[in-house]
N, C-alpha and C positions, 0 to 999 in steps of 0.2 A: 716461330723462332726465326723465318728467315724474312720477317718484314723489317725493311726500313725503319730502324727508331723514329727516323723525321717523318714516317706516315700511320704511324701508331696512334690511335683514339679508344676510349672506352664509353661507351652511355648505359644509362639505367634504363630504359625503358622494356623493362622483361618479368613484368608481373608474375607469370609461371614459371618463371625457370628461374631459382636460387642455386647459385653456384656452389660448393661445396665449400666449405664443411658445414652449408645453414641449408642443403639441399633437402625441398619437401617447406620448410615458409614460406606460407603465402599471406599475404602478397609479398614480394620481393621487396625489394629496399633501397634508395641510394646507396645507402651506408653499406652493402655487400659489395660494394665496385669492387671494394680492398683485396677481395681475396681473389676477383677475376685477375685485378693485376699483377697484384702476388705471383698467380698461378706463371703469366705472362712472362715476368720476370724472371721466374725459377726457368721456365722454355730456353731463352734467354740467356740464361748464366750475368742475371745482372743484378741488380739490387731493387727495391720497392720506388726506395727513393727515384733512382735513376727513372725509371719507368714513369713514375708520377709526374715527374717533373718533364719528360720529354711529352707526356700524351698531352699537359698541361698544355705545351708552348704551341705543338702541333693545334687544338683547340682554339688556341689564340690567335693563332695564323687562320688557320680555314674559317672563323667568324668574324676574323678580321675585329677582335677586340683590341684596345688598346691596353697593356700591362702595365699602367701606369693606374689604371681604376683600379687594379688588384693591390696598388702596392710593393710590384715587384718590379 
């Protein structure tokens, strides 16, 4: 809760550990990020959105993509 929005990231790579409420799937899944963030966000007191969208931008900075391949 007391990290920096602007240094906020999430990654999948955690085949053993499914974050809850899919805790005990294995393998784990990209598609569970949602509820790390979720959880992240409720920490937080902020929204999904919000969250997504700042780990996004943060992601884009530290890899130094350009957000114009995205579309955004």
């Amino acid at each position: 809760a007391e990290t920096p929005l602007d240094q906020v990231m999430f990654e999948t790579d955690s085949p053993y550990l499914s974050p809850e409420p899919v805790r005990g799937m294995k393998p784990n899944e990209p598609r569970n990020l949602v509820h790390t963030a979720r959880f992240a966000a409720d920490q937080r007191g902020t929204t999904l959105d919000e969250m997504a969208a700042a780990s996004t931008a943060n992601a884009m900075r530290f890899f130094g993509l350009d957000q114009r391949v995205l579309g955004q």
